[in-house]
MIDOSE-1310 file (N, C-alpha, C; in nm, 2 decimals, decimal comma, always signed):
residues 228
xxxx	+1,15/+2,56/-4,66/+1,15/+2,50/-4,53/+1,26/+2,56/-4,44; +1,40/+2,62/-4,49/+1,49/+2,61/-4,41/+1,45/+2,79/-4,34; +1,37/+2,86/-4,45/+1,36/+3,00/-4,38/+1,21/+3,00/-4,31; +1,11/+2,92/-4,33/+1,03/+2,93/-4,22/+1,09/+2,84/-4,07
xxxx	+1,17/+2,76/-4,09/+1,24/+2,71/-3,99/+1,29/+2,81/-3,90; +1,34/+2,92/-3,96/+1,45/+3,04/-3,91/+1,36/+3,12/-3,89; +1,27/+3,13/-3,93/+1,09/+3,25/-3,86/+1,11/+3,19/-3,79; +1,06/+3,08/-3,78/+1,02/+3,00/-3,63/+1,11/+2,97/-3,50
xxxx	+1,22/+3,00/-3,57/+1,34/+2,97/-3,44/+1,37/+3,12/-3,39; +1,39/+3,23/-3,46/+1,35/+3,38/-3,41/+1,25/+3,43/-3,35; +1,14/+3,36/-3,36/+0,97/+3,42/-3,30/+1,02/+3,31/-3,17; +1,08/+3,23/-3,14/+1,08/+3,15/-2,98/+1,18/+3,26/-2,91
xxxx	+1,31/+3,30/-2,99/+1,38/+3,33/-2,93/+1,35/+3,50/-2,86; +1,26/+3,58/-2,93/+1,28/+3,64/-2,91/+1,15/+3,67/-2,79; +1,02/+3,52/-2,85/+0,95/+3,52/-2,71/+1,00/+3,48/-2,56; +1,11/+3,39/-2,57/+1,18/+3,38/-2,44/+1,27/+3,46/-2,38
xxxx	+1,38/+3,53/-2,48/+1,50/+3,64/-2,41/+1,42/+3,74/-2,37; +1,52/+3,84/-2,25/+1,52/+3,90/-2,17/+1,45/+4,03/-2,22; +1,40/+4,10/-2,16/+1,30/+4,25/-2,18/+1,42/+4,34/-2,25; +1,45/+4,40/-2,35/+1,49/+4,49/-2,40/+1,53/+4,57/-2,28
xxxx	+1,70/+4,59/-2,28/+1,78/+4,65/-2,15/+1,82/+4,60/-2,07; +1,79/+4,45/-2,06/+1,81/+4,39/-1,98/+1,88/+4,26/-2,05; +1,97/+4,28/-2,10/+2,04/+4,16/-2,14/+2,13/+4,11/-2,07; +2,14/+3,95/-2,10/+2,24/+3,91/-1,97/+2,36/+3,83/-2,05
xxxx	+2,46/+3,82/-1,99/+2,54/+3,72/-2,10/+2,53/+3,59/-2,10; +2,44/+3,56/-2,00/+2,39/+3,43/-1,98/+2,28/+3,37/-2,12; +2,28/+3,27/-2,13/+2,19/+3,16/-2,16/+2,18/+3,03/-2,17; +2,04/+3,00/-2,25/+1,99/+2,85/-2,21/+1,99/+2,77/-2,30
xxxx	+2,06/+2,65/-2,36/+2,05/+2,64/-2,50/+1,99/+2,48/-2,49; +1,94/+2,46/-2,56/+1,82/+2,35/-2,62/+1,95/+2,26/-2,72; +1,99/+2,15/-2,73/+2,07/+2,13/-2,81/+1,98/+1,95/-2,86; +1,92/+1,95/-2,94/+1,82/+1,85/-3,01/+1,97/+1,75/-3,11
xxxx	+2,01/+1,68/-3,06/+2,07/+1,57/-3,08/+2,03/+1,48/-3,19; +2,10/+1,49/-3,30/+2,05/+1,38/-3,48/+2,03/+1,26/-3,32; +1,95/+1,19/-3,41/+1,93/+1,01/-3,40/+2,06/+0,95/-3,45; +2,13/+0,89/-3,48/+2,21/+0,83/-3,61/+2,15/+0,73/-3,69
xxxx	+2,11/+0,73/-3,81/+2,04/+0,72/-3,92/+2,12/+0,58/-4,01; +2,02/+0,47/-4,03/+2,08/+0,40/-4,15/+1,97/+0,32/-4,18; +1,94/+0,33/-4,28/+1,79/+0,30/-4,35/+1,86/+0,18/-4,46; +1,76/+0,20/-4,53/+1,77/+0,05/-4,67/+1,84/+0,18/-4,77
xxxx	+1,81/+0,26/-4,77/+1,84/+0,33/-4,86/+1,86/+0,51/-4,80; +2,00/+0,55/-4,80/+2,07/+0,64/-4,75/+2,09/+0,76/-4,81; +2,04/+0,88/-4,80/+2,07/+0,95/-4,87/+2,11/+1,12/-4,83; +2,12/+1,19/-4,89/+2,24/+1,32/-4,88/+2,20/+1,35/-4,72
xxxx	+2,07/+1,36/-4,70/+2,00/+1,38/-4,53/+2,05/+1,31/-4,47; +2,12/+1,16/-4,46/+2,15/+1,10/-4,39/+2,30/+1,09/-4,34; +2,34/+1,16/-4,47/+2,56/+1,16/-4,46/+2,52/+1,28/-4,37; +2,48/+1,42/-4,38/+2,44/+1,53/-4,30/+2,49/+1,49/-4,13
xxxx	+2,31/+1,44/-4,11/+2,31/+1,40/-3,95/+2,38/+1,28/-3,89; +2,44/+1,21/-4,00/+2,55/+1,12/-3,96/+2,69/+1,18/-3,92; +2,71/+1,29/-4,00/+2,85/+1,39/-4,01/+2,81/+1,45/-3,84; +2,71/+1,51/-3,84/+2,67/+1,61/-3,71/+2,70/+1,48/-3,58
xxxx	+2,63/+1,37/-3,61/+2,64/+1,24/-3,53/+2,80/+1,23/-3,48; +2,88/+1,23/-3,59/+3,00/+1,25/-3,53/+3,06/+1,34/-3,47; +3,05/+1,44/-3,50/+3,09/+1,59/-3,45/+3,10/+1,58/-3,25; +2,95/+1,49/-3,26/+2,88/+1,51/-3,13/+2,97/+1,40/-3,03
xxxx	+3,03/+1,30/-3,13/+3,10/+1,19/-3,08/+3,19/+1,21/-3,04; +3,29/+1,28/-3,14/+3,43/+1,32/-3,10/+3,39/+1,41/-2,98; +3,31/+1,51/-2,99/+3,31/+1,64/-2,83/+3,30/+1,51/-2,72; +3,23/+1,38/-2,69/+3,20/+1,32/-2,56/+3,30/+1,23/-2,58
xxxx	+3,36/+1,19/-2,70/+3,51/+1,12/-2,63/+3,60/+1,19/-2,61; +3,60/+1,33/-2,65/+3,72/+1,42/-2,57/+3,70/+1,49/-2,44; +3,59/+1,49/-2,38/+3,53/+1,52/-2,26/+3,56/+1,43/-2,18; +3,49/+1,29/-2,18/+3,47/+1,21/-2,11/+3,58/+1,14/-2,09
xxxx	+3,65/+1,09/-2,22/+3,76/+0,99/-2,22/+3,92/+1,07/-2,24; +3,93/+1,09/-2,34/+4,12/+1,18/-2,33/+4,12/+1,27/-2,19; +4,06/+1,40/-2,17/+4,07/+1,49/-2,05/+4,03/+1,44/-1,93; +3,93/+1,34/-1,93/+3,97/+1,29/-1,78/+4,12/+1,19/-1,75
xxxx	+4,13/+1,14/-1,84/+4,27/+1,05/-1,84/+4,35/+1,13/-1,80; +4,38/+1,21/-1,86/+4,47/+1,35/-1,87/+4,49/+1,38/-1,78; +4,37/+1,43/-1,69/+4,35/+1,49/-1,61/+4,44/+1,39/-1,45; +4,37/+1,27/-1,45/+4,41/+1,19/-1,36/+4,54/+1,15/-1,38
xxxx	+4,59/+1,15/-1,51/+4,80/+1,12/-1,51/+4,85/+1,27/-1,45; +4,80/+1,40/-1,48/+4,88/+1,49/-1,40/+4,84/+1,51/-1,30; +4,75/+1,45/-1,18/+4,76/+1,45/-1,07/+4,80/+1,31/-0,99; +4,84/+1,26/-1,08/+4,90/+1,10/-1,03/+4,77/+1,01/-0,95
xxxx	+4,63/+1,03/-1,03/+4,55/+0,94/-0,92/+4,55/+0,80/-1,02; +4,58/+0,73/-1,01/+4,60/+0,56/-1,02/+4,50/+0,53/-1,10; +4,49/+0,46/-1,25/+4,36/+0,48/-1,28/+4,39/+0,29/-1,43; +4,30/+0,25/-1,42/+4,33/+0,12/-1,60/+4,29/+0,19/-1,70
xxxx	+4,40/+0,20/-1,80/+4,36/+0,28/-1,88/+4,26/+0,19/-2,00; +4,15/+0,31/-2,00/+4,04/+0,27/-2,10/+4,08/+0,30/-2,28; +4,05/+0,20/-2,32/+4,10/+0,21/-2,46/+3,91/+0,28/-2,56; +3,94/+0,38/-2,68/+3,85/+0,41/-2,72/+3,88/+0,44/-2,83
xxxx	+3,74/+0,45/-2,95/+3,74/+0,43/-3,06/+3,79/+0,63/-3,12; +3,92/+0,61/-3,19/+3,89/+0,80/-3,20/+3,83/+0,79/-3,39; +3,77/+0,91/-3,39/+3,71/+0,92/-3,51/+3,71/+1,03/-3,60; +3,84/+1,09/-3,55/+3,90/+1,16/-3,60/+3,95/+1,15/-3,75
xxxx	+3,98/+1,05/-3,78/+4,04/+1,02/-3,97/+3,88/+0,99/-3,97; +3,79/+0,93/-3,93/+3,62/+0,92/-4,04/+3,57/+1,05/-4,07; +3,64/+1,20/-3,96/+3,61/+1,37/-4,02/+3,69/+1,40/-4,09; +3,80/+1,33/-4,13/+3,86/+1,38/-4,18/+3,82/+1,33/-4,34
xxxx	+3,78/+1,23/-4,32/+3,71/+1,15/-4,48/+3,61/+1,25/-4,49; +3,54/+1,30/-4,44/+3,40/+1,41/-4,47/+3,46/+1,56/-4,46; +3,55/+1,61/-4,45/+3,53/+1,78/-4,41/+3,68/+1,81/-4,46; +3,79/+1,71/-4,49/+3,90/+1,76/-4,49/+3,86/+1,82/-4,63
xxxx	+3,99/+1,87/-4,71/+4,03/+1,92/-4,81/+3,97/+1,85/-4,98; +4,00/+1,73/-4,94/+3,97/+1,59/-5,01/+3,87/+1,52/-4,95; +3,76/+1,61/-4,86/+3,72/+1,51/-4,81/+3,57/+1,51/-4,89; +3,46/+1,42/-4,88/+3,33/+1,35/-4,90/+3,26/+1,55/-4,95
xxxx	+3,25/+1,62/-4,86/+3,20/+1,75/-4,85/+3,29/+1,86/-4,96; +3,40/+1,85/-4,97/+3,50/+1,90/-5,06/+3,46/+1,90/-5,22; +3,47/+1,75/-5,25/+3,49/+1,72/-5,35/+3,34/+1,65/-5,43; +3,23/+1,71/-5,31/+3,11/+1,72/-5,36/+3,06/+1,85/-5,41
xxxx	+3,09/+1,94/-5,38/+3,09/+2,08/-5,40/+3,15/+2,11/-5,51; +3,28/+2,07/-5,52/+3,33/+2,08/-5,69/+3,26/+2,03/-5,77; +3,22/+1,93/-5,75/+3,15/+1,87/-5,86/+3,05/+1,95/-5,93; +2,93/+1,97/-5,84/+2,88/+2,10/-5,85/+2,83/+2,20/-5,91
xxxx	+3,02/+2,27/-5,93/+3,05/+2,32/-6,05/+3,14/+2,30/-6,15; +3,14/+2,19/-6,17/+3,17/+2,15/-6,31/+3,04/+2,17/-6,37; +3,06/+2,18/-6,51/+2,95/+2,19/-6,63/+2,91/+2,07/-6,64; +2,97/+1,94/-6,66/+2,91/+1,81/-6,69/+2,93/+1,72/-6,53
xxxx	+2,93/+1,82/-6,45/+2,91/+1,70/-6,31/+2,80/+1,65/-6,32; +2,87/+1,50/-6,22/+2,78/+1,43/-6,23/+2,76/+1,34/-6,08; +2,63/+1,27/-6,09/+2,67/+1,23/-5,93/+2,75/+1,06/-5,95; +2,75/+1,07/-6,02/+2,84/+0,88/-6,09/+2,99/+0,96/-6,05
xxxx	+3,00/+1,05/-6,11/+3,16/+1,05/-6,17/+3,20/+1,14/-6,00; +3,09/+1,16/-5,93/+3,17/+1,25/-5,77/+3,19/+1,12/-5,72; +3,08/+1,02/-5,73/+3,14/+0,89/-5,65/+3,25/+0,81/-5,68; +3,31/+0,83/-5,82/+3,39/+0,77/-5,87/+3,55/+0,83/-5,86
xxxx	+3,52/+0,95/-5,83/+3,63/+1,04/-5,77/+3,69/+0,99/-5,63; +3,54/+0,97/-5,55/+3,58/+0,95/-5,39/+3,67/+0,81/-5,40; +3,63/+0,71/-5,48/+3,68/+0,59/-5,45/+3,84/+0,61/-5,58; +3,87/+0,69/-5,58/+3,99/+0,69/-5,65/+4,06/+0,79/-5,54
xxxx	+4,01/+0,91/-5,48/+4,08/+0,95/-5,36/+4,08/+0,90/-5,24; +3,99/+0,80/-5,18/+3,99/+0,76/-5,11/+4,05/+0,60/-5,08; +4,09/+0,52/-5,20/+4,07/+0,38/-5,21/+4,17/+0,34/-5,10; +4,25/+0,42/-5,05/+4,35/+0,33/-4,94/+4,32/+0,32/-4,84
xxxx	+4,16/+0,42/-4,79/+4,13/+0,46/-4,64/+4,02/+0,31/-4,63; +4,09/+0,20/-4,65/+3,98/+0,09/-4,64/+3,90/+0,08/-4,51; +4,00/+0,13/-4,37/+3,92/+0,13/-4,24/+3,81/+0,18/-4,24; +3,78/+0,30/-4,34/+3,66/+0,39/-4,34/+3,57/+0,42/-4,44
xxxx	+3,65/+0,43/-4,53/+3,53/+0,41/-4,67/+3,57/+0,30/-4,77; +3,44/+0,23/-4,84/+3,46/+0,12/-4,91/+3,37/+0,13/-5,01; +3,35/+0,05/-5,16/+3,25/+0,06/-5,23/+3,17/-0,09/-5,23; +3,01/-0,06/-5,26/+3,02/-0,22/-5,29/+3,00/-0,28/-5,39
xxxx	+3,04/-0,37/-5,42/+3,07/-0,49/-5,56/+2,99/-0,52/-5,59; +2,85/-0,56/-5,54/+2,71/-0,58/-5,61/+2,59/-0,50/-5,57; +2,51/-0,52/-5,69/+2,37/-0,39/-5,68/+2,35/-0,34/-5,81; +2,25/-0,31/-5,81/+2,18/-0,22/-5,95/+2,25/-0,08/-5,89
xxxx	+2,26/-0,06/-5,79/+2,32/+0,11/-5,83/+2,48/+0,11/-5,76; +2,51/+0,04/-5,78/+2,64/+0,01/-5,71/+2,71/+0,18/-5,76; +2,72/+0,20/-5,89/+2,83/+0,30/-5,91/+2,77/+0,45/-5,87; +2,67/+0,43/-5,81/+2,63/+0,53/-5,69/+2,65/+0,53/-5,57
xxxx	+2,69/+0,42/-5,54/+2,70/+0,38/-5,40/+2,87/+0,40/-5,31; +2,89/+0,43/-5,21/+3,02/+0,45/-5,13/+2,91/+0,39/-4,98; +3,04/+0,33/-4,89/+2,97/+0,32/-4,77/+3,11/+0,36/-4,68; +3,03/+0,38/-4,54/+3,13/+0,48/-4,41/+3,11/+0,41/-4,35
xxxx	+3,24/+0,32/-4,28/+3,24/+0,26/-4,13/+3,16/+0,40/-4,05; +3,07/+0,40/-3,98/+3,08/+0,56/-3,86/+3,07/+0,42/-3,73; +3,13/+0,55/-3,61/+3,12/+0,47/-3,45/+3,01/+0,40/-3,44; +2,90/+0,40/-3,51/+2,76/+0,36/-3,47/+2,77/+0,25/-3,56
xxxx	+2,86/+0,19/-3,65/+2,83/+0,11/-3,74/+2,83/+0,17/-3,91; +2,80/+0,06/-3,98/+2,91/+0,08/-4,16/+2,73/+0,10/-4,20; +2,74/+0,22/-4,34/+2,64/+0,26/-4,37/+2,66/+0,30/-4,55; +2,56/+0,25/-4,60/+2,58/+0,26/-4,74/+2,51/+0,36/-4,80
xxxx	+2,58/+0,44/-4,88/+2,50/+0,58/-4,91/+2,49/+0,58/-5,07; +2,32/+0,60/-5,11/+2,33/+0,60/-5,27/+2,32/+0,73/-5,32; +2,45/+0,78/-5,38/+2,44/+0,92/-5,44/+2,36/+0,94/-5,53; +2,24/+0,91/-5,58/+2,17/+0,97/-5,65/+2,10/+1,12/-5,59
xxxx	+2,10/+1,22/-5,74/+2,02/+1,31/-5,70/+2,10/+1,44/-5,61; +2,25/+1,38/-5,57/+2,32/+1,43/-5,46/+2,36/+1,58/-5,49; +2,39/+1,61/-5,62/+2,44/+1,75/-5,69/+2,31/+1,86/-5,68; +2,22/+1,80/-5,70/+2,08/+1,86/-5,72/+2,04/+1,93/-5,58
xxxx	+2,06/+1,82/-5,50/+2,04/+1,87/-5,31/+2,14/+1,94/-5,30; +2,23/+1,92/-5,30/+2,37/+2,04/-5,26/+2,37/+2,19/-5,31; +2,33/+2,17/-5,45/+2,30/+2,28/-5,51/+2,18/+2,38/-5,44; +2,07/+2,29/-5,40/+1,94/+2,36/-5,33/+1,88/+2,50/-5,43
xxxx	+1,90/+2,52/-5,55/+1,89/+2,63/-5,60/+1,76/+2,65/-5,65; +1,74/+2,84/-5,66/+1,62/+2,84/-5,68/+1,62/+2,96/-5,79; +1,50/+2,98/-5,84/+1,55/+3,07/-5,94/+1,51/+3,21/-5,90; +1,53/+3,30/-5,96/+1,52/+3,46/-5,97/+1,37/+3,49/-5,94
xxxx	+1,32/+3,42/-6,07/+1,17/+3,44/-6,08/+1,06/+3,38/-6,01; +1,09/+3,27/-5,94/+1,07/+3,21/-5,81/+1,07/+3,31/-5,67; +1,17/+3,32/-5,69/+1,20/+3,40/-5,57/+1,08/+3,53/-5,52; +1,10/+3,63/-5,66/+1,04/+3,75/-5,68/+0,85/+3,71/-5,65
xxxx	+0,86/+3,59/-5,71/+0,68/+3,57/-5,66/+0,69/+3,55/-5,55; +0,76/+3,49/-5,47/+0,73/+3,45/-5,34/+0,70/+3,63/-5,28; +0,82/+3,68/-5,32/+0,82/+3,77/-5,21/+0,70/+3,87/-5,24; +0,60/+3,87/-5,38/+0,51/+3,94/-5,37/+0,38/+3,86/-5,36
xxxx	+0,40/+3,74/-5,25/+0,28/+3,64/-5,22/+0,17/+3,77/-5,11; +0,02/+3,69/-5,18/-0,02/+3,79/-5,09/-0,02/+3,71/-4,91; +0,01/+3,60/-4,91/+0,02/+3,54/-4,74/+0,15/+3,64/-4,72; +0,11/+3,66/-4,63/+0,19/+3,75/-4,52/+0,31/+3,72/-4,47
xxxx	+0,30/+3,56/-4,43/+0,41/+3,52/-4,36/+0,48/+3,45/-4,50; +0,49/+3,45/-4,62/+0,51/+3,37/-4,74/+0,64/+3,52/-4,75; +0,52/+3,62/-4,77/+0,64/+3,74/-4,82/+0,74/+3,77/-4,71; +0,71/+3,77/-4,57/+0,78/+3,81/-4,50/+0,93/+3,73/-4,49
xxxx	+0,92/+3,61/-4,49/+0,99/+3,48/-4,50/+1,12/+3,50/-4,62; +1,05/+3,56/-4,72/+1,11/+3,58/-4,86/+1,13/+3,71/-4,85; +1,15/+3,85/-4,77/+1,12/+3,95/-4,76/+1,30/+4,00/-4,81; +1,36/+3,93/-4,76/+1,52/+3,99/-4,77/+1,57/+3,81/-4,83
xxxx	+1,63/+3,87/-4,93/+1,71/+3,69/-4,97/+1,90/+3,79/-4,96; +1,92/+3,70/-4,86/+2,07/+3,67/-4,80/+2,13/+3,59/-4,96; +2,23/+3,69/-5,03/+2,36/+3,66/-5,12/+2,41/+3,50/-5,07; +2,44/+3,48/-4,97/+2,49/+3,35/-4,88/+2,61/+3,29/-5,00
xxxx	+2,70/+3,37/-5,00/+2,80/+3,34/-5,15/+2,91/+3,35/-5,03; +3,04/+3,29/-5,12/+3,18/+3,26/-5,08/+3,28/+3,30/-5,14; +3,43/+3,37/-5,14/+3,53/+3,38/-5,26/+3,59/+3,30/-5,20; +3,64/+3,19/-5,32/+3,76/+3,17/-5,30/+3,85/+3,23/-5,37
xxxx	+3,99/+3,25/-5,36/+4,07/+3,31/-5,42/+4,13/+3,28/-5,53; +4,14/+3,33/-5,64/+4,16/+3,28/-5,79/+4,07/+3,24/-5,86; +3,94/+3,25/-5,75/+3,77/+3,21/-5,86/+3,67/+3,25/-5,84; +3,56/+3,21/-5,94/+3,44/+3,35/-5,91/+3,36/+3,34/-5,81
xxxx	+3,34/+3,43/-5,75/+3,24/+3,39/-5,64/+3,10/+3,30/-5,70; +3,05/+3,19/-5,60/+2,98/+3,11/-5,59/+2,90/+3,12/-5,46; +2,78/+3,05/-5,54/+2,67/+3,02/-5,40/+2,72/+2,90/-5,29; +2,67/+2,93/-5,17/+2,72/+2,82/-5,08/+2,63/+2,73/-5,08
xxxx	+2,70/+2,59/-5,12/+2,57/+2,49/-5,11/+2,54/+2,46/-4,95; +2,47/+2,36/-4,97/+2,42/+2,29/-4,82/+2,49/+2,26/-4,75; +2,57/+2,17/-4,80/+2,67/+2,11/-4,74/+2,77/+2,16/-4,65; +2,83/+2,28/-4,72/+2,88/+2,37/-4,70/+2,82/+2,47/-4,58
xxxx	+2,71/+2,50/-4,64/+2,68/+2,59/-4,45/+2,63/+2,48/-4,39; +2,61/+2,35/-4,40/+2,55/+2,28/-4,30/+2,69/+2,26/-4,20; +2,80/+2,26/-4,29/+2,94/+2,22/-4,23/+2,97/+2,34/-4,11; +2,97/+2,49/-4,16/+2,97/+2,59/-4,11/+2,88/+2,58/-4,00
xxxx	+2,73/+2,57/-4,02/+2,66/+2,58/-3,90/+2,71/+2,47/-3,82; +2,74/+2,33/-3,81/+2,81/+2,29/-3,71/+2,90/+2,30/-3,63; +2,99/+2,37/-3,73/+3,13/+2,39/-3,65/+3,09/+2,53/-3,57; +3,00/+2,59/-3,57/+2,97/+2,71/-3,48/+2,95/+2,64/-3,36
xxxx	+2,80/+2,54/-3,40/+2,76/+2,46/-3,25/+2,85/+2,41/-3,22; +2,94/+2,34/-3,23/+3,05/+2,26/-3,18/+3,14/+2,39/-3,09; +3,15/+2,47/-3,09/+3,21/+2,62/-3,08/+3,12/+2,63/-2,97; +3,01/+2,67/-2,99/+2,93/+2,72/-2,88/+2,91/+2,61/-2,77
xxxx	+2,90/+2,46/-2,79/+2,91/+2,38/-2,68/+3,06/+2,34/-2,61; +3,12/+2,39/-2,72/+3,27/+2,38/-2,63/+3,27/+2,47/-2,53; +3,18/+2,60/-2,53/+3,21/+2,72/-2,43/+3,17/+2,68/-2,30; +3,06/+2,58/-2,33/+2,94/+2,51/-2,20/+3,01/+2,44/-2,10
């Protein structure tokens, strides 16, 4: 899905930009906005466009709310100051070091990870950030379960299955068929497989899960709309 997605976002792009020679530094960008998401039952797709959800939050309360304030105390125009929610520590529960994205990835690669014992990690690293993350006390799947205050409201996420999605992996032999499918657009799709690996330093290189470039691909957009 994610590389015919990427055909399909190349075949627009390259039907709409500028005639070969004629490039401009200008452009037009389409920016399709998550929904924010909270269903009966929550899952790895949901923490995703919930995280993106925020991303998008913090840029319009620092646009709209801190910089205009800002703006109006250093020119002295007279203003009541508006009080607002910052959501700064709920990214920092998802992307910091220790955060929700962090210490799902390790899990990962551990040999006996598991998605019980990544939830059970979070509520031992997490148990004092009660403003923002909590576990709940009853349910058949409780010891899967963590939930996130977000700006939009508190959302209960069941990690089942969560290592498995992150991982997104596919095999060797898999791969090699695709790429000698006889559909055209099957092989071409599969025509070059991108390494999409990481070092860290002191350990072996690893594949990048989802999570991980989904983090990366945001903080680019967030980059590229800051330039707008």
């Amino acid at each position: 899905y994610s590389r015919l997605f990427d055909w399909l976002v190349g075949k627009i792009c390259r039907a709409t930009a500028a005639p070969e020679g004629q490039a401009s530094p200008h452009f037009v960008g389409l920016l399709d906005i998550f929904g924010f998401e909270s269903f009966a039952i929550n899952r790895f797709e949901q923490l995703c466009i919930n995280y993106a959800n925020e991303k998008l939050q913090q840029k319009f309360t620092l646009d709209v709310f801190k910089a205009v304030q800002q703006e109006y105390a250093d020119e002295g125009i007279p203003w009541d100051r508006i009080e607002f929610k910052d959501n700064a520590p709920l990214l920092e529960l998802v992307e910091a070091k220790l955060g929700i994205i962090a210490m799902l990835n390790e899990e990962c690669v551990r040999p006996k990870g598991s998605d019980e014992n990544f939830v059970s990690k979070l509520s031992t690293v997490h148990k004092e950030s009660v403003q923002y993350f909590s576990r709940p006390k009853l349910g058949a799947q409780k010891e899967l379960q963590f939930s996130i205050q977000h700006y939009a409201g508190n959302v209960t996420y069941t990690a089942s299955g969560w290592l498995e999605r992150n991982k997104d992996s596919i095999s060797d032999d898999v791969v090699e068929l695709l790429r000698g499918s006889s559909n055209a657009l099957i092989a071409e799709v599969f025509a070059e497989i991108s390494t999409e690996t990481s070092q860290v330093p002191g350990k072996a290189m690893t594949a990048d899960t989802v999570s991980q470039k989904f983090k990366t691909s945001l903080a680019q957009l967030m980059e590229t709309v800051g330039k707008t």
